[in-house]
LUMROKOL-646167 format. One record per residue (C-alpha): residue number from 1; residue in one letter; x, y, z. Coordinates in pm, whole numbers. Last residue first. Example, Ala and Ser with C-alpha at 12.3 -4.5 7.8 and 13.67 -1.06 7.14 Angstrom:
% LUMROKOL-646167
+-----+------+--------+--------+--------+
! seq ! type !   east !  north !     up !
+-----+------+--------+--------+--------+
!   2 !    S !   1367 !   -106 !    714 !
!   1 !    A !   1230 !   -450 !    780 !
+-----+------+--------+--------+--------+
This chain:
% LUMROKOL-646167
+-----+------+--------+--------+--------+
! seq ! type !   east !  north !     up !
+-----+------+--------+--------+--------+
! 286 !    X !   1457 !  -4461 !    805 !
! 285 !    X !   1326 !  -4828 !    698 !
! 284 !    X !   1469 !  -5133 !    802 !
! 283 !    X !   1467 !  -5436 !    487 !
! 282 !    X !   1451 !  -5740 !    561 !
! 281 !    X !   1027 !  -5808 !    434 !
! 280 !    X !   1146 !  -5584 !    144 !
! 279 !    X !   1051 !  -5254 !     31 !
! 278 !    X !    994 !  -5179 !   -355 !
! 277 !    X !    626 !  -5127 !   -427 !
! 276 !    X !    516 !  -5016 !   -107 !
! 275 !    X !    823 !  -4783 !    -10 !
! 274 !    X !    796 !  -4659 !   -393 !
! 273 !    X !    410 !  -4542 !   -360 !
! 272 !    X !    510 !  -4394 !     10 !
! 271 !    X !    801 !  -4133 !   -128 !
! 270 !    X !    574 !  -4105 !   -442 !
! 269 !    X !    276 !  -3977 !   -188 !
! 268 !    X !    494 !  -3793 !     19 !
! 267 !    X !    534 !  -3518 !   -257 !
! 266 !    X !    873 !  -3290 !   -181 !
! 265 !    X !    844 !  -2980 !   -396 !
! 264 !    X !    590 !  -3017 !   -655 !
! 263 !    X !    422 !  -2695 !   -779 !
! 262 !    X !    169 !  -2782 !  -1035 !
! 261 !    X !    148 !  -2641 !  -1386 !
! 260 !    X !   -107 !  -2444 !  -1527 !
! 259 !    X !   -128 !  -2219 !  -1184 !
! 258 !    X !    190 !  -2033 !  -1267 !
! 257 !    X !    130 !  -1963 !  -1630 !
! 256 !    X !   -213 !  -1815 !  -1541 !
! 255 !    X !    -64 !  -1624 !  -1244 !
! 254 !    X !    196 !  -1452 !  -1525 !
! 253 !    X !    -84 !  -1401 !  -1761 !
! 252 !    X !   -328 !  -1243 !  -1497 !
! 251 !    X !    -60 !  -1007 !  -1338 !
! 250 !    X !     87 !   -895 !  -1713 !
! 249 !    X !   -338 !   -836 !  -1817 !
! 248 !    X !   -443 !   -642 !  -1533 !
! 247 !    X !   -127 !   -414 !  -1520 !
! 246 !    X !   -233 !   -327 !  -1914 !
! 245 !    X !   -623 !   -321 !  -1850 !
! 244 !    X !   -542 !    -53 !  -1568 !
! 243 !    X !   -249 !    125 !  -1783 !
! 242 !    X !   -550 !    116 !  -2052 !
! 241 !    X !   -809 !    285 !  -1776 !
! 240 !    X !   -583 !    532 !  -1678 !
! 239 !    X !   -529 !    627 !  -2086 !
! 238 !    X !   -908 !    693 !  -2093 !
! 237 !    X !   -955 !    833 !  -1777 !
! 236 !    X !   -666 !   1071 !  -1845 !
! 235 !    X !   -858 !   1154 !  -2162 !
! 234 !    X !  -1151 !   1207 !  -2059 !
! 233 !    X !  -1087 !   1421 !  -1771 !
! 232 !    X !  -1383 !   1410 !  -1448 !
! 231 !    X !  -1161 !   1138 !  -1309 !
! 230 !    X !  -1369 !    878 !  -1082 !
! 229 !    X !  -1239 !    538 !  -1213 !
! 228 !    X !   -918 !    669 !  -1271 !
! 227 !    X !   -916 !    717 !   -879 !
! 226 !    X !  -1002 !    398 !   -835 !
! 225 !    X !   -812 !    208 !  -1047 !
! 224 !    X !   -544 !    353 !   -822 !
! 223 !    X !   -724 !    250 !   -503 !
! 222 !    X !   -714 !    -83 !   -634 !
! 221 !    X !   -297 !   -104 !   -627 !
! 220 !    X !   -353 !    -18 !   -227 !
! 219 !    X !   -619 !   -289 !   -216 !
! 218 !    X !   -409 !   -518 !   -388 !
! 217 !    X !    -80 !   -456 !   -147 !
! 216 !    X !   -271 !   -445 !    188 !
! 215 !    X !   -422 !   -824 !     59 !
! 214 !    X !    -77 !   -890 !    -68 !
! 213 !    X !     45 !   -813 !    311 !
! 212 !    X !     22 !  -1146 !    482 !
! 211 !    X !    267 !  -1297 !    168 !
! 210 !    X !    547 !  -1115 !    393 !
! 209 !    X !    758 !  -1419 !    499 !
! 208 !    X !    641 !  -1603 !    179 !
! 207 !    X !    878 !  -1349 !    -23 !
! 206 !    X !   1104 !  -1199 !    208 !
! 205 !    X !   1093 !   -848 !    395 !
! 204 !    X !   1268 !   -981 !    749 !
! 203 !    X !   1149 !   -902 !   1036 !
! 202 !    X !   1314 !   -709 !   1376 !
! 201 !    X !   1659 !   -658 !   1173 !
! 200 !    X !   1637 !   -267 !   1296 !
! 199 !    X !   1604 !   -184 !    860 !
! 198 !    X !   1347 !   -480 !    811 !
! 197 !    X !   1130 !   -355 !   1134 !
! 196 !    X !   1124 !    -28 !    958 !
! 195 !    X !   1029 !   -211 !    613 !
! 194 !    X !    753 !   -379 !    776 !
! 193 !    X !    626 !    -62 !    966 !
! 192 !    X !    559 !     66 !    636 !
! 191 !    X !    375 !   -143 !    536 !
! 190 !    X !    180 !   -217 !    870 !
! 189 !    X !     96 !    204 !    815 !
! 188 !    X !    -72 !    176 !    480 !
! 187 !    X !   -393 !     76 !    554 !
! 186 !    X !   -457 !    305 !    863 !
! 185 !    X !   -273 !    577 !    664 !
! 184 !    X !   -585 !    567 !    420 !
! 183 !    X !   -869 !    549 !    675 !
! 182 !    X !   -708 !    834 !    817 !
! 181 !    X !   -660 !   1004 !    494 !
! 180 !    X !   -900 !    795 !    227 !
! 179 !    X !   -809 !   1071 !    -68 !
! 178 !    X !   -517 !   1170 !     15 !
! 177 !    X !   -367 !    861 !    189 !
! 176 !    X !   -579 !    622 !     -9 !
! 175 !    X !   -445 !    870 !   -373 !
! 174 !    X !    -83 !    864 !   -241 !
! 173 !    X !   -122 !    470 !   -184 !
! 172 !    X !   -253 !    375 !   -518 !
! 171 !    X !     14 !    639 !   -709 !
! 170 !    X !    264 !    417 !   -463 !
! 169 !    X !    139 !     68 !   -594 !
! 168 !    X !     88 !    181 !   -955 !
! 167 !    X !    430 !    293 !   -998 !
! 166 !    X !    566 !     14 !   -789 !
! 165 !    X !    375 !   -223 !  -1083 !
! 164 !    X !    542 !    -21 !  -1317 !
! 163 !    X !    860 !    -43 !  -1192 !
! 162 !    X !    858 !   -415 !  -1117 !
! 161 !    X !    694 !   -556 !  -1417 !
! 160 !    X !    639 !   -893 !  -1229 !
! 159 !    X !    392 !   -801 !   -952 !
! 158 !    X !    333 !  -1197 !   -920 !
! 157 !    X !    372 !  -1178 !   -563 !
! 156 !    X !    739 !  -1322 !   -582 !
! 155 !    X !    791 !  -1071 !   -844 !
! 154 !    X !    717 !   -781 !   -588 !
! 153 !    X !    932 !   -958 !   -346 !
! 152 !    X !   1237 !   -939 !   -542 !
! 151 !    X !   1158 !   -591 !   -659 !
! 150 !    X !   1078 !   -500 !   -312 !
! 149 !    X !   1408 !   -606 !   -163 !
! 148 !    X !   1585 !   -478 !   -445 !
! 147 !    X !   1434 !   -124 !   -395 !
! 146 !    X !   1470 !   -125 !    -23 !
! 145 !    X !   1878 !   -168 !    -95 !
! 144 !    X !   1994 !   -493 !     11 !
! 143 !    X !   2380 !   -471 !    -48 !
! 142 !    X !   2378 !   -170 !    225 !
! 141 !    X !   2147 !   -303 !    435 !
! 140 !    X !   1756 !   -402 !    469 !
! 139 !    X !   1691 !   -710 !    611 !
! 138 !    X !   1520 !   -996 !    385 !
! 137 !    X !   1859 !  -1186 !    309 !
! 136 !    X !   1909 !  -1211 !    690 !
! 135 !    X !   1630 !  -1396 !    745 !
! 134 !    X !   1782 !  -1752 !    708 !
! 133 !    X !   2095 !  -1704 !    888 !
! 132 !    X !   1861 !  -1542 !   1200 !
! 131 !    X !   1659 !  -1858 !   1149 !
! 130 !    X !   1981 !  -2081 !   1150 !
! 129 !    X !   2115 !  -1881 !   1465 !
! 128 !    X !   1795 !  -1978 !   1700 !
! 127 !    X !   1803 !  -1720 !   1960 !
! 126 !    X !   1465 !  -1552 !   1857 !
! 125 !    X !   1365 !  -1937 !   1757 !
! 124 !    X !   1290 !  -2038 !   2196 !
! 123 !    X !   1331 !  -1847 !   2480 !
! 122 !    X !   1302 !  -1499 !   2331 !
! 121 !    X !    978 !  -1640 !   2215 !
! 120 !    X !    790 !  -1714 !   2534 !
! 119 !    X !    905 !  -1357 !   2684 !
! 118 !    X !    793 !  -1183 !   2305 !
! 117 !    X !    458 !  -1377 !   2334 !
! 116 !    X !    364 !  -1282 !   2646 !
! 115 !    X !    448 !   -918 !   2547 !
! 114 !    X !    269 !   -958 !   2204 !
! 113 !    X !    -53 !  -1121 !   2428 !
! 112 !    X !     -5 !   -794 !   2664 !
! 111 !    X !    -36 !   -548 !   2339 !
! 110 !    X !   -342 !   -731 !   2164 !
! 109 !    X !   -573 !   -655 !   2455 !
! 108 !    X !   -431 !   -340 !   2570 !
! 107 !    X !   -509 !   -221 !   2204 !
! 106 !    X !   -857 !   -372 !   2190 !
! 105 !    X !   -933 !   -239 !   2558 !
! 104 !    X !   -850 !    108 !   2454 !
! 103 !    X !  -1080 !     64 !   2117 !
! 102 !    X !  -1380 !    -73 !   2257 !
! 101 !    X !  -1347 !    230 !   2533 !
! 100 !    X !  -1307 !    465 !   2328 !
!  99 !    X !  -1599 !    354 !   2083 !
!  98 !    X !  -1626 !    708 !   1907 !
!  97 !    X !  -1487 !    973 !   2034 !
!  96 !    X !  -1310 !   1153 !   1735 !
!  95 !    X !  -1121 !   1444 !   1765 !
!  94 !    X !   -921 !   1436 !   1448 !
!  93 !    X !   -542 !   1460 !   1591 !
!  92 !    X !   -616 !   1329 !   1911 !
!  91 !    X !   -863 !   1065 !   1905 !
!  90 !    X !   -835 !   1000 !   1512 !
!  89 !    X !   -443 !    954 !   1534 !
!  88 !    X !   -409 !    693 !   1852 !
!  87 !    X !   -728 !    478 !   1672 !
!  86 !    X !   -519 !    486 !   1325 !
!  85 !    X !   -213 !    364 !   1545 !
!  84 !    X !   -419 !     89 !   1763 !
!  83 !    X !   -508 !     -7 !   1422 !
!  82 !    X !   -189 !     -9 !   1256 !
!  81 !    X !    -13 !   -169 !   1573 !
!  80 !    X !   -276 !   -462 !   1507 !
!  79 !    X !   -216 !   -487 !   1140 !
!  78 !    X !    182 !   -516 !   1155 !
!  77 !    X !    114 !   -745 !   1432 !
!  76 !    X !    -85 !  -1002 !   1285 !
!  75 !    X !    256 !  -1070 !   1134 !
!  74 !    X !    278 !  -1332 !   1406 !
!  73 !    X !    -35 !  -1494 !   1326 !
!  72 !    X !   -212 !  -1746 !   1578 !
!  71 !    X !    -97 !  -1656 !   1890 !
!  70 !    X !    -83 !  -1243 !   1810 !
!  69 !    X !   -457 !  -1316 !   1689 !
!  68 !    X !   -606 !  -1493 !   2026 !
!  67 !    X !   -617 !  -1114 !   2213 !
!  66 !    X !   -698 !   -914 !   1960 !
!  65 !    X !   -929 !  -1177 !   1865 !
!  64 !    X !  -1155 !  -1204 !   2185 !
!  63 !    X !  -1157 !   -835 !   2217 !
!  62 !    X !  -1322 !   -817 !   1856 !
!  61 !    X !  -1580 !  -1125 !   1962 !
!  60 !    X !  -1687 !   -899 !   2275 !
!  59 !    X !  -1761 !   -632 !   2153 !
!  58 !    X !  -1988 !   -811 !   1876 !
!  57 !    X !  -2173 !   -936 !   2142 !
!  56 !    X !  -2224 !   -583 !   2243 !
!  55 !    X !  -2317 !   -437 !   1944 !
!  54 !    X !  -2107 !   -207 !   1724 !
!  53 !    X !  -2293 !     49 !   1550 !
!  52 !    X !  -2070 !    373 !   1624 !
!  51 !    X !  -1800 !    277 !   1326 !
!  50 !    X !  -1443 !    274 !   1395 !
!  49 !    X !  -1421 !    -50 !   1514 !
!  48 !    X !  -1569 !   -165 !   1266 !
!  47 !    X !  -1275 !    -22 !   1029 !
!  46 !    X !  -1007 !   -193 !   1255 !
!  45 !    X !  -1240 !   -529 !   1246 !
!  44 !    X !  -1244 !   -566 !    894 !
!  43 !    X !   -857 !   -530 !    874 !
!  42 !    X !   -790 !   -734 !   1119 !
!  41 !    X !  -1007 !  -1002 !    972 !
!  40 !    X !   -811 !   -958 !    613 !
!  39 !    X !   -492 !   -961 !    792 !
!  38 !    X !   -604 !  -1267 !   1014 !
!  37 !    X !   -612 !  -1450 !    668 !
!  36 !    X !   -362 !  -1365 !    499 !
!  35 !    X !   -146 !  -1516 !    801 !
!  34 !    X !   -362 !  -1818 !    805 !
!  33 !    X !   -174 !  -1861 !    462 !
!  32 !    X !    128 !  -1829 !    564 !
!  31 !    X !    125 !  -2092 !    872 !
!  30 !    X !    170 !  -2398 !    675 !
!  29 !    X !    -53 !  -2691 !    601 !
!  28 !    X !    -22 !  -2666 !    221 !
!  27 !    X !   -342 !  -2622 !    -40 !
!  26 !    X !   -369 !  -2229 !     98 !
!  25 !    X !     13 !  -2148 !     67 !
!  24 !    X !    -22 !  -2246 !   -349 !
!  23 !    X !   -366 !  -2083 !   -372 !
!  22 !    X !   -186 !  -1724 !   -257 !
!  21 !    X !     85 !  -1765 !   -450 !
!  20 !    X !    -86 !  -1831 !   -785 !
!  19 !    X !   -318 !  -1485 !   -706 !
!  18 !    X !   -617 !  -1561 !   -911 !
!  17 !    X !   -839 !  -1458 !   -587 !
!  16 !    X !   -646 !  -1177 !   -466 !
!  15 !    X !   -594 !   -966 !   -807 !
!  14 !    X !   -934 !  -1013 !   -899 !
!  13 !    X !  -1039 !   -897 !   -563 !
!  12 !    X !   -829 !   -595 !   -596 !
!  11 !    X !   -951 !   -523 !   -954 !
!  10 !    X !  -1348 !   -611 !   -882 !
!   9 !    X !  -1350 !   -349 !   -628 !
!   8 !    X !  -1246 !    -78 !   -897 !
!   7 !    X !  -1616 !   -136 !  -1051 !
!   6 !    X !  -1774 !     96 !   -796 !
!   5 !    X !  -1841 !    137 !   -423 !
!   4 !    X !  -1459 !     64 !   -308 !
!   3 !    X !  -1310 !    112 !     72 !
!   2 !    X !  -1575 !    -77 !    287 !
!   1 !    X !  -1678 !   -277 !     -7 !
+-----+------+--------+--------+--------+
């Protein structure tokens, strides 16, 4: 509602709610999922921030999660930098004073828990050589171009019809950064800042590794119904809104066809059921 006050808010909800990867990461006890979900707090809380309405106890709670959120969420650092970022712009660029303070301490906030986190780490998986074997695929290089990275991951999502879902996706972002300017760049900057950290081999751009973005990714593809939404011309409303019901309709079928059948990977309850009906008094289980 912060970004949409018509009908086009129903699209990127749509989008998040029926999403088949999205309910597959929330039903297992893995860290994706709480991913999304400091995204869509982050997000929240870099627009309130913004606003000159905060109360104090409010103050406090933001502080209290720029700090906690780096521990929690990883990728809550595309978001955080993009706040600090869209705070850095509308200061100096925009000249806006409102909740300086707020906002200094939120960046310092977030910025020593990444440090703390980056000496703890470097200790541990950023010298493990199977992860760096693992996320290799997602960097960007010369075999990886950024358009097969995206397609791949785009299909992962459920954004099947590659180019005309990236159509969608980068008409959606023109129009926030137009349109929605700071506010806008604010969303699209952790984007962007994924790919860079793809190209310096910082994070890889692969599939569940970026699921934290689909809620960046619907509201950017929203923004497009958007701005169909509010065309004065008839006739590009008109064929805007059957591209709309078009993109709406490939997403929905494909998630539809996902969700009908469940994903079984490795089920401990048959691994159990057979133990019980099979194992012997003599018999040493591993």
């Amino acid at each position: 509602k912060l970004f949409y006050k018509n009908i086009s808010l129903i699209i990127p909800l749509s989008l998040f709610c029926f999403s088949s990867q999205l309910i597959y990461y929330s039903s297992e006890a893995k860290q994706y999922s709480s991913d999304v979900l400091f995204t869509i707090l982050l997000i929240f809380v870099g627009l309130k921030l913004q606003n000159d309405n905060l109360k104090k106890k409010d103050k406090y709670l933001i502080l209290l999660l720029s700090i906690l959120s780096v521990f929690f969420s990883i990728t809550a650092f595309f978001t955080l930098f993009a706040i600090t970022a869209y705070f850095l712009i509308r200061y100096f660029l925009l000249n806006s004073r409102i909740n300086v303070k707020e906002n200094i301490l939120f960046s310092l906030g977030w910025i020593c828990s990444f440090i703390v986190y980056v000496i703890y780490s470097s200790r541990t998986h950023l010298n493990n050589t199977y992860l760096h074997k693992f996320w290799n695929s997602g960097y960007l290089s010369e075999q990886n171009t950024i358009l097969k990275l995206l397609e791949d991951n785009f299909k992962y999502i459920g954004l099947v019809d590659f180019k005309f879902d990236l159509s969608i996706f980068i008409i959606g972002a023109i129009c926030l950064l137009v349109y929605k300017k700071d506010k806008g760049l604010f969303l699209i900057t952790p984007i962007v800042l994924l790919l860079i950290c793809s190209w310096l081999k910082l994070y890889p751009v692969s599939q569940r590794l970026i699921l934290f973005s689909l809620p960046i990714i619907f509201l950017t593809i929203g923004e497009f119904i958007n701005f169909i939404s509010l065309s004065k011309i008839k006739l590009f409303k008109v064929w805007g809104y059957a591209l709309s019901l078009l993109f709406i309709y490939s997403i929905l079928l494909h998630d539809v066809v996902d969700l009908s059948s469940i994903m079984e990977k490795e089920n401990i309850k048959q691994c159990l059921s057979y133990i019980k009906n099979h194992k012997r008094p003599d018999d040493i289980l591993f």
